[in-house]
Steps between C-alpha positions, in 0.01 A plus 500: 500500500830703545520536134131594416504811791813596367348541136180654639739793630716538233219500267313774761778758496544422136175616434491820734812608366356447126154675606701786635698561202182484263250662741699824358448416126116398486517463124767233513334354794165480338666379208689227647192380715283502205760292348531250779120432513480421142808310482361326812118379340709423146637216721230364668294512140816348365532231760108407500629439117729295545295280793213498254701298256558249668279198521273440740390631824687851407374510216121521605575724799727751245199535255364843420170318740733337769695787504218733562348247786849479665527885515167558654582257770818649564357848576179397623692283753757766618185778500665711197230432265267778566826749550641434179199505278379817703724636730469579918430912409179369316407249721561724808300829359190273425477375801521828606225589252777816413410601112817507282709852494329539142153494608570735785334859508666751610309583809634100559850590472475794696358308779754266531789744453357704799458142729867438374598829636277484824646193542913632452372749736403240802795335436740818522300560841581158598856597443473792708404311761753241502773711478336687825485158668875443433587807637320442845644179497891643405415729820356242755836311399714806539320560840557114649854526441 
């Protein structure tokens, strides 16, 4: 197990150091990625290729129909079937019965901006009040010494 924790690390900082480096150059990095996804799925539709060739068991569960069965198991079974096809902002906003930003009024927008901002302003107070808290504290501290 030595040698699979080392990898994990060394593949960790390799990958911070990398995303640091690109993080500055969003072009390249959105290039790259793009790249990497692609390059990715051209191997798994490659490799499902290959398996389907062969004779067989493969063969049925590579076909354009086992294929499609296999993949909706897969994501059905590790709950990412929904979230693919749809997406959790979707999901989340119609269960929230929110309308989507295009079908928004204005009078809609402006209501939310001012809860935003009501709500920025309850948490600045909150703020306030810690850092008063801290203070007593700092002094009760600075008094029992």
């Amino acid at each position: 197990m030595k040698f699979i924790d080392f990898l994990f690390v060394f593949f960790d900082k390799l990958e911070d150091n990398i995303r640091g480096v690109l993080v500055k150059h969003l072009f390249i990095y959105t290039f790259l990625g793009g790249t990497g996804v692609v390059l990715f799925w051209r191997g798994v539709w490659h490799m499902a290729d290959v398996l389907e060739r062969l004779n067989g068991f493969p063969r049925v569960l590579f076909s354009p129909l086992g294929s499609t069965l296999l993949g909706i198991v897969i994501l059905l079974s590790t709950g990412l079937f929904v979230s693919v096809f749809i997406g959790e902002s979707v999901i989340l906003s119609g269960l929230k019965r929110e309308k989507r930003v295009i079908d928004k009024t204005i009078v809609d927008v402006d209501t939310e901006k001012a809860e935003v901002e009501e709500s920025m302003g309850m948490i600045s107070n909150v703020e306030k009040e810690v850092k008063k808290l801290e203070g007593r504290v700092v002094k009760k501290r600075k008094a029992a010494k």
